[in-house]
Each structure stands twice: as structure tokens, then as C-alpha cells.
N, C-alpha and C positions, 0 to 999 in steps of 0.2 A: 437354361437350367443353372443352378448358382452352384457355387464349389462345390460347399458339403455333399450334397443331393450327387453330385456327379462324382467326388471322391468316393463313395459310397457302390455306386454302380459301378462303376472302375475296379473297386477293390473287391466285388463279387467275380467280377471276371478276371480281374487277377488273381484271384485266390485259384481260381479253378484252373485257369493257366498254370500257377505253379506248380499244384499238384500233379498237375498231365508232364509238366516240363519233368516233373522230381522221378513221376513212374517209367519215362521216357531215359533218362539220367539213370536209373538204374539199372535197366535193362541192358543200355549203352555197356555201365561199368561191367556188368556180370560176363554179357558174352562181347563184346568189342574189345573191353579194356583201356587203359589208358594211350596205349601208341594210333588205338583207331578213333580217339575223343580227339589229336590233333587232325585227323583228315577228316573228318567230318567238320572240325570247325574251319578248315580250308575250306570244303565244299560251302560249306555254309559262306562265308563268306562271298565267294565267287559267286553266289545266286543273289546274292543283296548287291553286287555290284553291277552286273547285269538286269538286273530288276532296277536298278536306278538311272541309267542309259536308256534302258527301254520304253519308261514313263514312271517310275517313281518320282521322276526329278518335279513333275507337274503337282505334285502331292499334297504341298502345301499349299501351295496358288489355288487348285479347287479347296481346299478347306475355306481362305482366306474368305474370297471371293465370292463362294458359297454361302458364307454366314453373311458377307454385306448386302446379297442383292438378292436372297431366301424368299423375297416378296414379288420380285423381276423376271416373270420365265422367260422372257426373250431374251436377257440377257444371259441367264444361265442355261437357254439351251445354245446359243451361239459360243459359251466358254466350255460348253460340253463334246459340244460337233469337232472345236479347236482341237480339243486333246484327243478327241478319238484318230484323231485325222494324223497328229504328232505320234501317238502311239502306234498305233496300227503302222507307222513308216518304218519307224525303229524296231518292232518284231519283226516284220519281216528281214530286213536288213541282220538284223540278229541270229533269226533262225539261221538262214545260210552260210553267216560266218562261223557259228556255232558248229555246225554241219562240215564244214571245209576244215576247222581245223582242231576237230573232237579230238584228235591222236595225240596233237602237241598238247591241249587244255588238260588231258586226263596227266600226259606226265609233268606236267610243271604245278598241277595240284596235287595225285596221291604219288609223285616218282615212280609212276608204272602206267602202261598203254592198259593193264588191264580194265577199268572203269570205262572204256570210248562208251557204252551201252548207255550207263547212267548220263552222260554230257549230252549225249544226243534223245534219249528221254525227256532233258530237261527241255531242249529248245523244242520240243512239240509241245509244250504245257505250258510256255513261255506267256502266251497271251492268254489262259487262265490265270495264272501268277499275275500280270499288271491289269485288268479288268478287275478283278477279285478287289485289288488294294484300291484302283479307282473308284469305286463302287462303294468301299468302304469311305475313304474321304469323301465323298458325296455326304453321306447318311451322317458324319460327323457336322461339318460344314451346313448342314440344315438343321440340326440340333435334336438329329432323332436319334439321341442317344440311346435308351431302349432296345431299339432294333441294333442300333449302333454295336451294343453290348452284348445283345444275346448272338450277333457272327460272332463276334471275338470269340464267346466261348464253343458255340458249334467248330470254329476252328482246331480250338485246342482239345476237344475231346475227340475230333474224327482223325485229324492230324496223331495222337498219340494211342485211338485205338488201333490205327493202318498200322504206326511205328514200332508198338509192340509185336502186330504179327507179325512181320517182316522182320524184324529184330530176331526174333525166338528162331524165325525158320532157318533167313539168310546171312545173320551175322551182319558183318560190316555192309556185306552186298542189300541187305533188308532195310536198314538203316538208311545207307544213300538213296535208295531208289522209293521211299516213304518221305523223303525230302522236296524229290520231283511229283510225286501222283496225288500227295494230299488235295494241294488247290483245284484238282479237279471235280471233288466233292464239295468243296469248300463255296466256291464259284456260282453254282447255281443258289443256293440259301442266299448269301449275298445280294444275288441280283433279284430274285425273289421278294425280300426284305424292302429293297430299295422302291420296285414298282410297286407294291403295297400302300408305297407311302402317299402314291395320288400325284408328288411334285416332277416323277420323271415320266417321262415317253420311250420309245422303242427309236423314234424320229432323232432324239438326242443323241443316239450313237453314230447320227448319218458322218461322216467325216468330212470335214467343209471347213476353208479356210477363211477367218476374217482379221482383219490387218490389226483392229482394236484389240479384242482380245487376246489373240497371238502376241501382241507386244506385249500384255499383261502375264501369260501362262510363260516366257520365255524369259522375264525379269528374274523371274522366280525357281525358273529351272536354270538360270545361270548361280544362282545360288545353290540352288539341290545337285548340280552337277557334281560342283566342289565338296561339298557335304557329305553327298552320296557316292562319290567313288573314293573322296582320299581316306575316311574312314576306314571301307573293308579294303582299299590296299594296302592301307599302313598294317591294316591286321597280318593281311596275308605275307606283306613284306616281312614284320616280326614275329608271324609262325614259321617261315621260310628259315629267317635267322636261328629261331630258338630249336628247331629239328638239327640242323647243323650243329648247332655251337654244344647244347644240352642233351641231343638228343629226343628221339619221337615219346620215351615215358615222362620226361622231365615236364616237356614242353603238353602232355595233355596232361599231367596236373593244372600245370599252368589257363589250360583253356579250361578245362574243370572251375578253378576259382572264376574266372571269367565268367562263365556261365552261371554261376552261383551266387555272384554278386550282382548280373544284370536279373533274375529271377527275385533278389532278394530283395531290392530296390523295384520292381513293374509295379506296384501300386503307386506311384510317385509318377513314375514316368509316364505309364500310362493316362493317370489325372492330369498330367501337363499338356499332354498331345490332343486329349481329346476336349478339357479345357479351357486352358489355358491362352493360345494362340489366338484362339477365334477371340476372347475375351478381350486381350489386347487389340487387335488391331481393330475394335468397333469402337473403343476408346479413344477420344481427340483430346482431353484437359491431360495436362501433363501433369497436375494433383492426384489426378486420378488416377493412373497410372502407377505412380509412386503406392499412390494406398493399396491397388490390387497386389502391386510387388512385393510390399509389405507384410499385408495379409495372406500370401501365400507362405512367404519363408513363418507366420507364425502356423500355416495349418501343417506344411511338411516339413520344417527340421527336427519337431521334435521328434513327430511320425519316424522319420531315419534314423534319427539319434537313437531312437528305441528297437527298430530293427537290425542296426549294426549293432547293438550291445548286445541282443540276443542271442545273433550269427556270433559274435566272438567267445559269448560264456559257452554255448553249446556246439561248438565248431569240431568237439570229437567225435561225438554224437552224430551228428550232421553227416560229418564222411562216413563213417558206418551204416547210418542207414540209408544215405542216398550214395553212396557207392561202394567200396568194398574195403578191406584193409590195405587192399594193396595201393587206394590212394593219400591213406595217412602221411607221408610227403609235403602234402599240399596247407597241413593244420600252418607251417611256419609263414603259409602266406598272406594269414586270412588278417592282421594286423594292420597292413601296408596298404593293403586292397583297401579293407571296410576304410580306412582315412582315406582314400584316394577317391570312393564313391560319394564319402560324406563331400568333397570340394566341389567333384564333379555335378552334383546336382544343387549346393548350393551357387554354382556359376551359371548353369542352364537355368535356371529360375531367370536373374538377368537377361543372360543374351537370345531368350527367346526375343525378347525385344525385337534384335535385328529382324528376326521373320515378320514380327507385326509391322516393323514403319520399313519395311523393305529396307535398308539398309547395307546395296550390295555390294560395295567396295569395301567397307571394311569387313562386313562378313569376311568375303571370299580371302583376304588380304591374313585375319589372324585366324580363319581355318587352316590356311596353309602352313603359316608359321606353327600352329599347336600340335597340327597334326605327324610336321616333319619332326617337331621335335618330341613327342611322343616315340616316333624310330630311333632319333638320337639319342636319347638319353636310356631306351631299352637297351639299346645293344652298348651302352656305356658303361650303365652299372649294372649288366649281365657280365661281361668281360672283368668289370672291379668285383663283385661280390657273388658273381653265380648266381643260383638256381631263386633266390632273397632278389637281388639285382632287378628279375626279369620285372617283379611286380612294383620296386622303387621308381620308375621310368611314367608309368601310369600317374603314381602320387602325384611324384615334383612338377611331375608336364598340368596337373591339373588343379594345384595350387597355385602357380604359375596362370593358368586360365581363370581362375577365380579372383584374383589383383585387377587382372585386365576387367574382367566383368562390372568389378566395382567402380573403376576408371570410367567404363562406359556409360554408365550409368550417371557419372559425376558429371561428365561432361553434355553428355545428352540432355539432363536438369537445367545444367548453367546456359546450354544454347539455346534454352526455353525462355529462363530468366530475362537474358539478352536480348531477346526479339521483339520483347515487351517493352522495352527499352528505345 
């Protein structure tokens, strides 16, 4: 499927995600409030990292790998059996870690033993959570976007009809525990969707080790490893710092814009993930490549450019109706943010790259430098400028990664040039 066609189907199910995100957000603001918007972005947090340990990290590799060999069932049921076999080791392993040390996990995420119920919720649901998303990159990775499109949105309406009852009933407790039980409705659709499509079996899920693909699924989960934990721990490292230093109301402003800006940018992102990657890496001319790269900064920055202008003229509005007065705090942030998101997606445009030609040493090498310094530079110019500070740290770390992106880019051409040579 070519861009338009799939930014188009993206942006229907983005739209629909936003809106569930926006009724979800308000419900949050009305009865949570701000000091319980930072502990739910902890928990949140703490489930994408554990979800990334447990078989996220394989995520990409089945997309990739999916799109190259979409005609090959042998070999995509032996990359299939791989990861059931990876995954299914690491839930289990998970669950009973999860289980042994629910007490400590509840207080070094809400600073209270009260939640152990919700931590140990989550590790029973553990293996609908990583099937669900496995299943999903399948259906990506074979280009049935379609189906691909209509889980996304059965997720986001079952996900935020559970979250509003639960919300309205239980408060904070509704909230967290709508976090854990969605993907168990979510789960079946999915896997439903996917055997529909004729390309999978029931045999695919057998867990069975082969040396070939395993080297393959494991290249890429050393990349997804780093990706996917330094991320939500940098997060939770500086929700950790900004409860401390700001306080629990400051600091769920702060995740408030967060969320607002990752909601307000999912049609981009979304197009990228579900585009983008597989397009790259079926691509060998490195003209080509250039032109898709191309071609994309002209179909999304304007796209951005237009929806960070809107978010900024209408950002009073905004908090008002998706959350309450009492988050009007957060309007001084929206500035620093929206230029922080406009860098950060014109830089993933580039370094998706690395995913496409596998590129794991440098990945892993300036995810780490970006992401530690994302913590360094929050808790730097939080300490110089305050509550302003928390979202300057975001920017400079990811104009900073946009230089680099451009670098990579320059030098990945010239080492093409020179080959030729």
C-alpha cells in the first residue's frame, strides 16, 4: 500500500484513538486530577517496559522480516515458532518475578504498598499484552493494513469504554486496573483478524527453536532491548526526579503535556510505524531511499507544522476542555514542547533508517547517549528554570538528535557513493 492510502487509514484510526485518548484524559482530569495523571504515567510507563523485556523487543524483526518473506511460509512459520518460543520464556520468567516482588514494584512506582492488586493483575494479563502486539506486527508486516487498522481502533474504543467505567466508579483504582484488563478483550479481535487473513496457522504458535532465525529475531531485539527499556526508564527516572524536586501537581502537568503532544502528533507516528519501516527495508538503491526519505519529510512536516500551530493558537481551549482549570499551568508549556516534537519527528523520519539496514551499533551507541541525556539535561534545566526547565530538556536533547540524524544520513550516502568507487 503507498503512503497516502496508508496515511489516510492511519489517520482514521488516529482520529478515533485521539478522541478515546481525549474522553479517557478527561475523565482522568475530573476524578484523578493532576497528582494521579503522574502515577498513572509511571504505571504506564512500567507496562511498556515490561512489555518490551517480555517480547516487544522482537517487534520490529517480525514487521521487517514479515514484509520480506510475506510469500515464504516456511520461513515465516519458523520466524513465528522463534518468537513464540522467546516470548512464552520471558512471561513466564516475568510473571513470577512480577509476583515475588509486587510489594517493592507498587512502592517504587505509586510510593505506597497499596496498588500490590493492580502489579499482580498485570502479570496475569502479561501474555495477552505481548501476543496482542505480536499479532498486531504480523498483520502489519504482511501489509493487511485494513485489519491492521480496524484492531487499532477496536482497541481504542474497548480500552476507553472499560476506562471510563472504571474511572467514574473507582477513581485512581479504575484507572490503573483498565490499564491491565483492556488487552484481554483486545486479544481475541486481534488474533481473530489475523487467522482470517489465510497466511497464519494455529501450528505457528508451536514454540521451536531454529538457529537461522533466532540469529535474525535476536539482532533486532538487541536493538529493541535498548530502545525499549531506556525510553520508559528515562521516563520513570524523570517522573521519579520531577515528583521530588516539583512535586506530584507540577509534575502531572507535565505528563499532561506529554500526553498531549504524543496524542497530537499519532497520525505521523502512527504512518511511520505502520509504513514506513517495512518500505525501507524492501528498498536496496540508495536513490531510492533518499527519494522515499524525501518524499516523506514533504508529506509530514507540513502535516506537523499545521498541527503544532493549531495546538499552540488553541492551547487554552484545549486544557479546558480536555481537562480542567485546575490544569491551566501547563498552557506555559505548550511552546517548548510543540518545537521539541516538530525536531523529534523530523529526526525519526531519518533514523528509522537504522531499523531498516539494521544498523546495531550505532543505534544502540546514540540511543544511549540521547536518552541519558534527555535525564541530564531535565533535571538541569529543571534545577535552572523550574517548572519551564522540565520541558527545555525534551527540546535541546532532540535538536541535538536531529544534527545527528542529518550526519547519519550524510555519511550513510557518502559510504554508498564510495562503494561504487
Amino acid at each position: 500500500m503507498k503512503l497516502l492510502p496508508t496515511v489516510f487509514l492511519s489517520g482514521i484510526s488516529t482520529a478515533i484513538g485521539m478522541m478515546c485518548s481525549l474522553v479517557t484524559g478527561k475523565m482522568l482530569a475530573i476524578f484523578v486530577g493532576a497528582a494521579g495523571f503522574a502515577f498513572i504515567g509511571q504505571f504506564i510507563n512500567f507496562i511498556q517496559l515490561v512489555q518490551v523485556v517480555a517480547g516487544n523487543v522482537y517487534q520490529q524483526g517480525i514487521i521487517k522480516y514479515s514484509a520480506e518473506y510475506r510469500d515464504d511460509p516456511v520461513f515465516l512459520s519458523g520466524l513465528y515458532q522463534n518468537a513464540s518460543a522467546l516470548m512464552l520464556s520471558a512471561i513466564f520468567l516475568l510473571f513470577l518475578l512480577i509476583q515475588y516482588f509486587a510489594n517493592s514494584l507498587s512502592i517504587f512506582i505509586f510510593h505506597t504498598s497499596s496498588y500490590v492488586i493492580v502489579i499482580r493483575v498485570f502479570a496475569f494479563m502479561l501474555v495477552l499484552f505481548i501476543f496482542n502486539n505480536f499479532f498486531l506486527s504480523i498483520l502489519n508486516g504482511l501489509r493487511e493494513i485494513k485489519k491492521y487498522v480496524f484492531a487499532q481502533i477496536v482497541g481504542s474504543v474497548f480500552s476507553t469504554l472499560l476506562g471510563v467505567i472504571l474511572i467514574f466508579y473507582f477513581k485512581l483504582w479504575g484507572a490503573l486496573l483498565s490499564l491491565t484488563l483492556y488487552q484481554g478483550g483486545v486479544f481475541f479481535v486481534t488474533a481473530w483478524l489475523l487467522f482470517k487473513t489465510g497466511k497464519f496457522k494455529f501450528n505457528y504458535l508451536r514454540p521451536v527453536f531454529y538457529q537461522e532465525k533466532l540469529k535474525k529475531l535476536l539482532a533486532f531485539a538487541s536493538m529493541s532491548v535498548v530502545a525499549g527499556v531506556a525510553g520508559p526508564l528515562s521516563q520513570l527516572l524523570v517522573l521519579n526526579y520531577l515528583v521530588h524536586h516539583l512535586g506530584p501537581i507540577d509534575t502531572g502537568y507535565w505528563q499532561a503535556m506529554n500526553r498531549l503532544g504524543t496524542a497530537g502528533t499519532a497520525i505521523i507516528t502512527t504512518a511511520l510505524s505502520v509504513y514506513y519501516i517495512p518500505t525501507l527495508s524492501a528498498l536496496k538503491d540508495k536513490k531510492e531511499i533518499l527519494k522515499e526519505i524525501t518524499h516523506c519529510y514533504k508529506v509530514f512536516m507540513p502535516i506537523l507544522a499545521i498541527l503544532c500551530l493549531v495546538l499552540w493558537c488553541c492551547r487554552d481551549y484545549i486544557i479546558i476542555i480536555l481537562f480542567t482549570k485546575q490544569f491551566e499551568p501547563m498552557r506555559e508549556l505548550f511552546m517548548i514542547q510543540l518545537i521539541g516534537v516538530m525536531f523529534q519527528i523530523a529526526s525519526w523520519i531519518i533514523c528509522n533508517l537504522m531499523w531498516a539496514k539494521a544498523m546495531y551499533r550505532i543505534f544502540i551507541i546514540s540511543e544511549v547517549i540521547f536518552v541519558g541525556m534527555f535525564v541530564l539535561l531535565t533535571v538541569l534545566f529543571t534545577n535552572w528554570l523550574g517548572f519551564q526547565g522540565s520541558v527545555l530538556g525534551f527540546c535541546v536533547n532532540y535538536i541535538g538528535y536531529f544534527i545527528f540524524s542529518i550526519l547519519l544520513l550524510f555519511f550513510y550516502l557518502k559510504q554508498s557513493c564510495e562503494s561504487r568507487h
